[in-house]
C-alpha positions in Angstrom: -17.5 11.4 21.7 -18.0 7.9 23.3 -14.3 6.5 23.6 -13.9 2.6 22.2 -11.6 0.3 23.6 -10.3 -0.9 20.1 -8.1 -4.0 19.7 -5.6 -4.5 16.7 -4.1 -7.7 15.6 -0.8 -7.3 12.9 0.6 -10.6 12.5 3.2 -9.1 10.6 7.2 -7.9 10.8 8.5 -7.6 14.7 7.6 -3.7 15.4 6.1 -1.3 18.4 5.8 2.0 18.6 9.6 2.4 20.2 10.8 0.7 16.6 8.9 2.1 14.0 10.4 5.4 12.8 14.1 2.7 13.0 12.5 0.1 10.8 12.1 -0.7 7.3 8.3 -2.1 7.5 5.5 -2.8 5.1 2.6 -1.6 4.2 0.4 -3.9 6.4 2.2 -3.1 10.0 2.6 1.0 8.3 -1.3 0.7 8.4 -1.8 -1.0 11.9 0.6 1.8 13.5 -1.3 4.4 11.4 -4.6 3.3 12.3 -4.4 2.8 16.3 -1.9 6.3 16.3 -4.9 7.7 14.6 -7.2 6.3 16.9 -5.7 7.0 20.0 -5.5 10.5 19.1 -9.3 10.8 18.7 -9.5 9.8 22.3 -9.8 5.8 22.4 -7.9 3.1 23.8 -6.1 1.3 21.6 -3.9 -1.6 21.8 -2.0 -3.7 19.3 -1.2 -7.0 19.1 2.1 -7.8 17.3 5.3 -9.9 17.0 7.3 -7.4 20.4 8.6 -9.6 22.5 7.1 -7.4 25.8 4.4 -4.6 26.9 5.3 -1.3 25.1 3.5 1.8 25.6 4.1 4.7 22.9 2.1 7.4 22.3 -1.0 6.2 23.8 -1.1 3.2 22.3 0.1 -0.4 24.2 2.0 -3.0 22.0 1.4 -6.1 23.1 3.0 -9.5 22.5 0.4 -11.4 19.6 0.4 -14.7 21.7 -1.7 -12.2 23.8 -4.3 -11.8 21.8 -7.0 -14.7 22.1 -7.0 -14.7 25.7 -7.8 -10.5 25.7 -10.4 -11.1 22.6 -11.7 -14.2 23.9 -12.5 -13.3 27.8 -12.4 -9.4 28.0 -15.3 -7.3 26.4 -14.3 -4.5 24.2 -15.5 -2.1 21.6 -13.8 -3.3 18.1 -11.8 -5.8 16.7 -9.3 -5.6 13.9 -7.3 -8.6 12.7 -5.2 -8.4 9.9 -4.4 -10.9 7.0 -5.0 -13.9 9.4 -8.7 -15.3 9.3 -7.6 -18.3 11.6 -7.5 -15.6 14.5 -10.7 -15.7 14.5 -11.6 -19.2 15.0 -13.0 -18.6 18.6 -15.1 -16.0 19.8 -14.8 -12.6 20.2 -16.1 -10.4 22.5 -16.0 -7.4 20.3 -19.0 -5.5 19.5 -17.9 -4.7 16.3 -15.3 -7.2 14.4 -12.9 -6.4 11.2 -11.0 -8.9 8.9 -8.6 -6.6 7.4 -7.0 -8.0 4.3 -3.8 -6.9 2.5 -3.5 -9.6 0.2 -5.3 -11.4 -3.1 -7.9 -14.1 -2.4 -6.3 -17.8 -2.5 -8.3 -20.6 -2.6 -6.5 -22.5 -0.1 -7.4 -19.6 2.1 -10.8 -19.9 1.3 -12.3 -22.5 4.1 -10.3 -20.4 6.9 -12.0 -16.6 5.4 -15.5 -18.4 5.4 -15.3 -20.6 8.1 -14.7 -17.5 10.5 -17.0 -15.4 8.8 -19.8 -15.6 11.2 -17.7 -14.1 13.9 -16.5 -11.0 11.8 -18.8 -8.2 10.8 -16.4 -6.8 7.9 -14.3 -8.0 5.3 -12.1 -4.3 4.6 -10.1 -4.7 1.6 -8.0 -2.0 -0.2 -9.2 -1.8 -3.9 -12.3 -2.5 -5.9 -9.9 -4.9 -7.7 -9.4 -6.7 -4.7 -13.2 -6.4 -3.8 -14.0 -8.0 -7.0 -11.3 -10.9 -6.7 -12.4 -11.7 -3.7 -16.2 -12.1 -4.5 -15.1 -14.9 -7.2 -12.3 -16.7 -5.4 -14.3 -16.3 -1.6 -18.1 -15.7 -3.2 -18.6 -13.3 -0.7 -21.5 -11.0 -0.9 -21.1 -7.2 -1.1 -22.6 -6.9 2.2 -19.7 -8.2 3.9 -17.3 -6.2 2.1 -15.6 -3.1 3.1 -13.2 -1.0 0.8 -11.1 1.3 2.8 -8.7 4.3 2.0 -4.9 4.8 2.2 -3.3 7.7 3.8 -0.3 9.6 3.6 2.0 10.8 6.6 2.1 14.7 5.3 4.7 15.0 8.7 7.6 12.2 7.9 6.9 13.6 4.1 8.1 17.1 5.2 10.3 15.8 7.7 12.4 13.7 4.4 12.0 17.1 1.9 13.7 19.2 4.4 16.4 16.7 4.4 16.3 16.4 0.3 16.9 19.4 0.2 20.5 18.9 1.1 21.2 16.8 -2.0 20.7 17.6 -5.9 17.6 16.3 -7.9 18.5 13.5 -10.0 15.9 13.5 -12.8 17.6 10.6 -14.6 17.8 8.8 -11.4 14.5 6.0 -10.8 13.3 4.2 -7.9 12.1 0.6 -7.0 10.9 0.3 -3.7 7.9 -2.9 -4.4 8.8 -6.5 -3.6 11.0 -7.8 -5.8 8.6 -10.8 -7.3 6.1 -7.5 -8.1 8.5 -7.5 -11.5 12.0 -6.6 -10.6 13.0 -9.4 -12.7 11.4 -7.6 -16.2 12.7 -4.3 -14.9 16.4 -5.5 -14.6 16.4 -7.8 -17.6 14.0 -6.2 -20.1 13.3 -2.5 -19.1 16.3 -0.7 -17.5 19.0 -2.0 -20.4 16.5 -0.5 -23.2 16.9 2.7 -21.1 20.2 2.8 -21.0 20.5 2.3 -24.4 19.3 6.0 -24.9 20.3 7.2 -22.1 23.7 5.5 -20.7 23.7 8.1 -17.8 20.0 6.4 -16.2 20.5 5.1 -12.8 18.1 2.7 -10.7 17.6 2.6 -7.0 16.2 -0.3 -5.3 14.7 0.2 -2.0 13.0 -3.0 -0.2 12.1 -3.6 3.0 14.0 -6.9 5.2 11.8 -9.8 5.1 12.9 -12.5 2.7 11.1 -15.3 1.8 12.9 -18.8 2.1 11.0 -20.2 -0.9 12.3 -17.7 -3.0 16.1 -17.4 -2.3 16.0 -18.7 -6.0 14.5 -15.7 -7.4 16.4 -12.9 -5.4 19.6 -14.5 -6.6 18.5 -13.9 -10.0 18.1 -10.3 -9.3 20.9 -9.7 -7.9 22.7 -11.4 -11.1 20.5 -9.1 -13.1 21.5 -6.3 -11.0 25.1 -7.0 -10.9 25.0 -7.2 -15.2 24.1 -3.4 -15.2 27.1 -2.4 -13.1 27.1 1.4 -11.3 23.9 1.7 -13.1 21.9 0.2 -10.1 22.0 1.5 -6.8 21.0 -1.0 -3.7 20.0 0.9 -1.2 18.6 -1.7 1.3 16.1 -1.4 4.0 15.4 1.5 4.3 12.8 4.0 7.1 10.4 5.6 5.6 11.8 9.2 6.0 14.6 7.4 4.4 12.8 6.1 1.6 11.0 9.7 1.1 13.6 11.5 0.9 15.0 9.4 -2.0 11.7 9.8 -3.7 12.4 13.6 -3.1 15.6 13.3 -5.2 14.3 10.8 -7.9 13.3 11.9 -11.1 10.7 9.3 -11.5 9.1 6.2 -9.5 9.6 2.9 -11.0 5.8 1.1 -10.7 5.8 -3.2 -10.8 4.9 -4.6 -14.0 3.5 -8.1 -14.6 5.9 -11.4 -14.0 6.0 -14.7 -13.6 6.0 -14.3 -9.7 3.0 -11.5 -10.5 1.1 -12.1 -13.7 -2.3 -10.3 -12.6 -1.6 -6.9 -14.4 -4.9 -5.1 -12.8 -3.5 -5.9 -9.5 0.2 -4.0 -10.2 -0.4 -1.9 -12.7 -0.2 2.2 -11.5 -4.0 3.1 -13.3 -6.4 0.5 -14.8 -9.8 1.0 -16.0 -11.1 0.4 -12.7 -8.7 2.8 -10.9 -11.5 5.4 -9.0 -11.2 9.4 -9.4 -12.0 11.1 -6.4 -14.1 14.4 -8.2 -17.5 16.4 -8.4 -20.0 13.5 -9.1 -23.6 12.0 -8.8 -22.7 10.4 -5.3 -25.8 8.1 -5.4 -24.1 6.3 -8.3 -20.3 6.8 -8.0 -20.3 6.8 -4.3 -16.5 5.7 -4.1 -15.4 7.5 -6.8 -15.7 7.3 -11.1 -13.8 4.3 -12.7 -11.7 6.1 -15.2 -13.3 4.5 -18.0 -16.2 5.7 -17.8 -14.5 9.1 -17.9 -13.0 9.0 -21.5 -13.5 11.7 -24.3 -14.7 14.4 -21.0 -12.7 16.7 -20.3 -12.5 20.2 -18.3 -13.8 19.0 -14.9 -11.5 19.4 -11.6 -9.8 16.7 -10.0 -6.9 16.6 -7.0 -3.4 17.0 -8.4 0.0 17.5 -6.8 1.5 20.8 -7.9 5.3 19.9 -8.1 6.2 23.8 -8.1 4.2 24.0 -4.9 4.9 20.8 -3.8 1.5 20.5 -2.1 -2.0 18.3 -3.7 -4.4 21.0 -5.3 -7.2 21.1 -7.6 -6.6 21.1 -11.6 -8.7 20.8 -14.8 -8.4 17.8 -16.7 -7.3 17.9 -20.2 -8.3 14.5 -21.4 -8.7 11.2 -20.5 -7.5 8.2 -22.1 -5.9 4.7 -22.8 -2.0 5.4 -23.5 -2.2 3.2 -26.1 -5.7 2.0 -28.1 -5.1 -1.9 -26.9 -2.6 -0.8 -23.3 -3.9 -1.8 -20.1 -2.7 1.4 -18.8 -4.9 4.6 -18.6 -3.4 8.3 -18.4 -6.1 11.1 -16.8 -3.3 14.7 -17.5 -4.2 17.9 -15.8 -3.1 21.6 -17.1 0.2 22.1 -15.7 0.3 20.0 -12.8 0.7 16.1 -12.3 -2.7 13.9 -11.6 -2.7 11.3 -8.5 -3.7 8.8 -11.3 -0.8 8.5 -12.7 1.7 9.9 -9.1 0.6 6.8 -6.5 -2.3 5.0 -7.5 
C-alpha cells in the first residue's frame, strides 16, 4: 500500500493527542483524532492541525499548532487535505492532490459565498447525513457530484474500557441521560418532558452530561436551564464535562438515553430527531439502487428481513429479524423498525 502524507485541519476545542482521553471534546475534534489515529495506523503520515499551543507527537500522528497550517498547505506538496467546518481555510491554494471540506454543521446562508467561493480548490464536500446532504443542496445548490456522505464510528476499546468500570456500580433503569448541547432541547426536556415523568414515576432521575465550551451569545439560555434544572431538585443530576470513558460508562448504568427534541434554539426536527423517514438501514438490498442503505420509509408493512441489532444480554451488535416497521404514531415524525428480542440501531444511536 502506497503511504499518503495526509494533512488534517480541526479548527475546533484546544486538544492533541497527549489531551484527548483527559478531555471532554465534541464530536468534530472526536472525529479528527479518530480519523488521522486511524490513518496512521494503516501506515500514512498524518498530521493535524489544531488549537495546541506547540509540536505534539502521539501515536504516530504530529499535532500541530493551526496558525501552521497555510504555510504547510500552501508551499509543501502532499497527498490529501482535510479541513473541517472552516471553508475560509481554503481561500489559497493547496497543494494537495486530493482536497476535503469536512462539514459538521447545517448549511447557513451567510456561509454560503465562503463554501462556494473555495469550492474550486476542494474536491469533496463530506457531510454526515442524507439530511444534511439534502440541506445543503438547497441552502449551497451544490450538485451531487461534490457531495460526500461519510460514516460514523464507534471506539469498541474505550466502550469496553467504561463497561468494565460500570460494572462496579448498579444499573439504574429509571435513571436517563442528556449528553447533546443544551440549545438541541434541554429547555423542553426540563420544562415540559422530565416533570410529566415524574409525575408517574417520582423516583425518575436525569443526568446531564455536556462538554466545556460555552457560547457567549447564549449565557441567556443556559441560565434558563439551570433555573429549570434547579426547579426539579435531586431529580437532575449535573455531571459536567465529562471523557468519554466517563461519559460511557454512565450510559452503561443508564436505563435509557435522552435524544434532543425540537426548540426554539433547534426547530428543524429531521435534523434532531433519533429516526426519521430518511434515517438509512444498513441490510440485504439491491445495491444499485440503495447503495447507502434503505430510507425506512420505504420499508413499511415488510417485515422478516435481517438487520444489525445490539443484543443487550450479549452486549455485542448482531444480526436480528425485523418484526415490523412503522410510524409510532400515524401523523409522528418519528419511525420505530423492532427486532425479535433484541434492540434495533434505529432506534439505540441513530
Amino acid at each position: 500500500m502506497t503511504k499518503l502524507d495526509v494533512c488534517i485541519a480541526v479548527p475546533g476545542l484546544p486538544f492533541n493527542g497527549n489531551t484527548f482521553d483527559t478531555q471532554s471534546l465534541g464530536g468534530s475534534e472526536s472525529s479528527g483524532y479518530y480519523v488521522a489515529r486511524a490513518l496512521a495506523r494503516l501506515g500514512h503520515r498524518v498530521q493535524v492541525f489544531c488549537n495546541t499551543p506547540e509540536r505534539v507527537s502521539c501515536a504516530d500522528v504530529d499535532y500541530l499548532p493551526l496558525s501552521m497550517f497555510q504555510q504547510v498547505v500552501e508551499f509543501t506538496p502532499h497527498d490529501v487535505c482535510i479541513v473541517q467546518r472552516a471553508p475560509e481555510m481554503y481561500s489559497s491554494r493547496c497543494q494537495a492532490r486530493f482536497s476535503a471540506l469536512w462539514c459538521h454543521d447545517l448549511a447557513m446562508p451567510l456561509k454560503a459565498d465562503s463554501v462556494r467561493g473555495t469550492a474550486w480548490n476542494y474536491d469533496k464536500l463530506f457531510l454526515l447525513s442524507e439530511f444534511m446532504k439534502t440541506q445543503y443542496k438547497q441552502v449551497y445548490g451544490v450538485s451531487d457530484d461534490l457531495i460526500y456522505v461519510t460514516r460514523n464510528g464507534v471506539d469498541l476499546e474505550v466502550i469496553e474500557r467504561s463497561r468494565v468500570a460500570a460494572e462496579k456500580f448498579p444499573h439504574n433503569p429509571l435513571s436517563l441521560v442528556y449528553a447533546a448541547r443544551p440549545e438541541r432541547g434541554l429547555d423542553v426536556l426540563l420544562a415540559e418532558i422530565m416533570p410529566r415523568i415524574l409525575k408517574f414515576e417520582p423516583n425518575a432521575k436525569l443526568f446531564l452530561a455536556a462538554y466545556h465550551n460555552p457560547v457567549p451569545e447564549m449565557r441567556d439560555f443556559y441560565a434558563q436551564c439551570d433555573a429549570l434544572a434547579a426547579r426539579l431538585g435531586k431529580s437532575v443530576d449535573k455531571l459536567g464535562a465529562l471523557t468519554k470513558e466517563q461519559l460511557y460508562a454512565v450510559y452503561h448504568t443508564a436505563g435509557q438515553y435522552v435524544y434532543p427534541v425540537p426548540s426554539g434554539y433547534a426547530p428543524a426536527f429531521d435534523e434532531v430527531s433519533c429516526c426519521t423517514g430518511e434515517t438509512l438501514i444498513d441490510l440485504p438490498r439491491d445495491y444499485s439502487k440503495y447503495p447507502h442503505g434503505v430510507p425506512i420509509r420505504d420499508l413499511v408493512g415488510k417485515s422478516g428481513f435481517p438487520v444489525y441489532c445490539y443484543n443487550e444480554e450479549e452486549q455485542k451488535i448482531t444480526l436480528g429479524t425485523v418484526k415490523w416497521v412503522a410510524k409510532t404514531r400515524r401523523r409522528a415524525k418519528i419511525w420505530k423498525l423492532p427486532c425479535w428480542t433484541q434492540r434495533t440501531l434505529p432506534q439505540l444511536i441513530l
